[in-house]
GUFIKE-257246 format. One line per field, with one value per residue: residue number from 1; residue in three letters; z, y, x of N, C-alpha, C in turn. Coordinates in steps of 0.02 Angstrom, whole numbers, plus 50000, padded with zeros to 5 digits. Atoms other than C-alpha are relative to their C-alpha. Layout:
resi (NUM,...)
resn (Ala,...)
n.z (Z,...)
n.y (Y,...)
n.x (X,...)
ca.z (Z,...)
ca.y (Y,...)
ca.x (X,...)
c.z (Z,...)
c.y (Y,...)
c.x (X,...)
***
This chain:
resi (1,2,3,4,5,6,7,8,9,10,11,12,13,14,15,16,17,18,19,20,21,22,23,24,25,26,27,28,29,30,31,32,33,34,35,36,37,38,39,40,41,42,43,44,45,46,47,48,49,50,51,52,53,54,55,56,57,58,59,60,61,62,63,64,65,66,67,68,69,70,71,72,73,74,75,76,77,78,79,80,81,82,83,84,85,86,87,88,89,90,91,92,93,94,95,96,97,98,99,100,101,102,103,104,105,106,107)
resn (Unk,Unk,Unk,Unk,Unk,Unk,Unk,Unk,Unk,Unk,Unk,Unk,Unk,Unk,Unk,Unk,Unk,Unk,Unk,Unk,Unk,Unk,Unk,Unk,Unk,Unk,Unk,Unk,Unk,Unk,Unk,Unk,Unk,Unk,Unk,Unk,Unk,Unk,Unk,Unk,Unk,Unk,Unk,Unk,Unk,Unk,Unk,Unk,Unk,Unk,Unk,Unk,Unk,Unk,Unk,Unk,Unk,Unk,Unk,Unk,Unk,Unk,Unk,Unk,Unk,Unk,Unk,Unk,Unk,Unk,Unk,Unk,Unk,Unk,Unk,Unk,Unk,Unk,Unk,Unk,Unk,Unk,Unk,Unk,Unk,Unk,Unk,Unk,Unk,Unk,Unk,Unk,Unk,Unk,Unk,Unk,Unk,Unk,Unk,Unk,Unk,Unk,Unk,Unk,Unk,Unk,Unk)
n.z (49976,49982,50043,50018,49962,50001,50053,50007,49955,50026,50067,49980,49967,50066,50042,49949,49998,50025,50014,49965,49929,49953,49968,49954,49991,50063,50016,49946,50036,50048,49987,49987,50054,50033,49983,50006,50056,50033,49988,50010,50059,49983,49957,50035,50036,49961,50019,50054,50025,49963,50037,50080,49980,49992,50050,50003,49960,50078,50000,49937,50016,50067,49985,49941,50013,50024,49930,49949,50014,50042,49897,49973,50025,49979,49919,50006,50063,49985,49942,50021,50052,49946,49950,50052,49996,49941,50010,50012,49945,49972,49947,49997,49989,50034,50077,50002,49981,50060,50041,49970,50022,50054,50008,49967,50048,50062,49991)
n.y (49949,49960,49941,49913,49962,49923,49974,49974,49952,49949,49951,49957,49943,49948,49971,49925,49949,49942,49971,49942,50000,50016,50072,49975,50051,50016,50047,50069,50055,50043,50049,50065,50027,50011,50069,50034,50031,50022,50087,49999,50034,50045,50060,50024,50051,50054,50035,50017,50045,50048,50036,50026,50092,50023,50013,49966,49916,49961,50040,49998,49947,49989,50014,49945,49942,50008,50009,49944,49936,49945,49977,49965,49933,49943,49957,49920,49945,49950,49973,49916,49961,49981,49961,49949,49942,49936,49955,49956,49981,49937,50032,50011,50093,50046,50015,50011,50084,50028,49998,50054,50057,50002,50004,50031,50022,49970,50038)
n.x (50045,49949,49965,50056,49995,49947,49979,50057,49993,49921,50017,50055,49959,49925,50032,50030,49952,49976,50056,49997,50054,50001,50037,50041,50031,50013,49944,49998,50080,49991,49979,50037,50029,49937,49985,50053,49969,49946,49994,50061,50002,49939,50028,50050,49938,49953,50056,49988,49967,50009,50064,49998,49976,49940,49964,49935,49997,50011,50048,50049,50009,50028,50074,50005,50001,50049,50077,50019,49973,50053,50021,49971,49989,50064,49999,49950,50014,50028,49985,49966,50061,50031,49959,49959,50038,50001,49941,50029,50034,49981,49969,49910,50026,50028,49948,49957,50018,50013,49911,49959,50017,49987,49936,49979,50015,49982,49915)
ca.z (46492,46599,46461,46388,46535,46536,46378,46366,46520,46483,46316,46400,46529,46391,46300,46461,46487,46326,46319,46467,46577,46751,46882,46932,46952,46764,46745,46883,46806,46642,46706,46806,46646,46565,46651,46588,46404,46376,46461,46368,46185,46243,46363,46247,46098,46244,46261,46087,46076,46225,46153,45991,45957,45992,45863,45795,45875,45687,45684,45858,45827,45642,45728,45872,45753,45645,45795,45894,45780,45673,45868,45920,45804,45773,45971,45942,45804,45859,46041,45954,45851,46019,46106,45955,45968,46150,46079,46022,46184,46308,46455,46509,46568,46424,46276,46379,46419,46226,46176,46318,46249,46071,46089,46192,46075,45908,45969)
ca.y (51050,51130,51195,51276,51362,51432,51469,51558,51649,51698,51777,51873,51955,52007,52070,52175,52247,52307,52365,52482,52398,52401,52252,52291,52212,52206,52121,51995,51937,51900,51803,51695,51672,51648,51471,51417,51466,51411,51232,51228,51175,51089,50956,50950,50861,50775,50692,50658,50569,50471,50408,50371,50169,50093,50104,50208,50395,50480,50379,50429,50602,50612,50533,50658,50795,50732,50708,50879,50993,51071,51085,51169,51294,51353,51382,51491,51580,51633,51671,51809,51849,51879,51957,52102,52196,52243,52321,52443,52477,52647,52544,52519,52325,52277,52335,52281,52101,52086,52131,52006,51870,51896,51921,51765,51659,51723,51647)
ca.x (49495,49629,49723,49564,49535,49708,49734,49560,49596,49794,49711,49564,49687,49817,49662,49567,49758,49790,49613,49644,49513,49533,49477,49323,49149,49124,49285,49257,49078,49159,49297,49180,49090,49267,49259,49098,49135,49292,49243,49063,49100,49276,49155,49027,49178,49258,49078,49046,49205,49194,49031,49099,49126,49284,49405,49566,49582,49565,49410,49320,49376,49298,49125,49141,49150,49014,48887,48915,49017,48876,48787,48933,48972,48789,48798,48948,48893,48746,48806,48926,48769,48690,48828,48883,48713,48758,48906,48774,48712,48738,48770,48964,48901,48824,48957,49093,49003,48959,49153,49228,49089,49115,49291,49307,49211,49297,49470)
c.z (50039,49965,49966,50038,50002,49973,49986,50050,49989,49955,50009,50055,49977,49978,50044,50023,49935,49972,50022,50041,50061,50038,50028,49993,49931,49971,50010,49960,49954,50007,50036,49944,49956,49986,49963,49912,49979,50005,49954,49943,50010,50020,49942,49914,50053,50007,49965,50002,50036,49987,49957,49999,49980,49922,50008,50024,49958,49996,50038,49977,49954,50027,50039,49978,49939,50046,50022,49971,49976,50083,50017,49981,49979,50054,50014,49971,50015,50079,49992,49966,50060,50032,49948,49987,50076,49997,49990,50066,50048,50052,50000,50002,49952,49949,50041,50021,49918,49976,50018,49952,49912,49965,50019,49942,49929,50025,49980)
c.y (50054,50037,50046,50042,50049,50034,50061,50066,50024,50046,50046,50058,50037,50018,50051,50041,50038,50037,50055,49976,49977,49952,50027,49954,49988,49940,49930,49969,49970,49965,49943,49982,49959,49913,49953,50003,49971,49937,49996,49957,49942,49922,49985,49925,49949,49933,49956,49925,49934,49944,49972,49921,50011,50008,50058,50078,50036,49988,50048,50091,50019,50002,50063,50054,50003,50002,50064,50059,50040,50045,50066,50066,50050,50050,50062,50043,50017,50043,50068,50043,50045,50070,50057,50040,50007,50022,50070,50028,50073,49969,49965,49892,49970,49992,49983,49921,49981,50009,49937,49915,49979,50003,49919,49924,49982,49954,49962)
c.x (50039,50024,49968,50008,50051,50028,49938,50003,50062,49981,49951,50038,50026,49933,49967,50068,50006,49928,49996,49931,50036,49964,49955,49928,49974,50023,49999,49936,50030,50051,49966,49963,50036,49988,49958,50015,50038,49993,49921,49997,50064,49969,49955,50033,50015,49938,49987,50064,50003,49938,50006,50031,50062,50044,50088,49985,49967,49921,49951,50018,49960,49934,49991,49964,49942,49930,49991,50019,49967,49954,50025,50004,49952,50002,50030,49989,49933,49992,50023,49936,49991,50056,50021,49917,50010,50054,49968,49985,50032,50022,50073,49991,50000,50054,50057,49997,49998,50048,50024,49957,50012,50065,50016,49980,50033,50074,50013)
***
């Protein structure tokens, strides 16, 4: 879960620098959000597998990803759904919350 986090967040910084955004309270919201996606679908597998009966790794993974992965990736896919019509939007907030979430997602 750690390494999500900081892999999720190393790649959202390099992406608001070479974007040309500055830190400001836009920025700051979607890094606190940062935390919550990047750990969201990660816990939800780690779950899964922990749940899954005893056996070989290959195994508990396979069940894992049979139990939660269709779950998961709906979730994602229509989160970006969600988040890529406020790209449309006139507000600075919204298209640069529905880039960071649909960018962040898409990774």
């Amino acid at each position: 879960a750690t390494a999500s986090v900081g892999s999720v967040a190393c790649a959202f910084i390099a992406f608001a620098v070479l974007s040309g955004w500055r830190m400001g309270i836009i920025e700051a919201v979607c890094t606190m959000v940062l935390v919550g996606l990047s750990l969201d679908y990660v816990l939800h597998m780690a779950g899964a597998y922990v749940r899954a009966p005893a056996g070989p790794r290959r195994e508990r993974v396979r069940g894992a990803l049979r139990a939660v992965g269709p779950s998961v990736v709906s979730g994602a896919v229509t989160t970006v759904g969600a988040a890529l019509f406020l790209l449309g939007c006139t507000v600075t907030f919204f298209t640069k919350f529905g880039l960071f979430i649909s960018w962040t997602l898409s990774m």
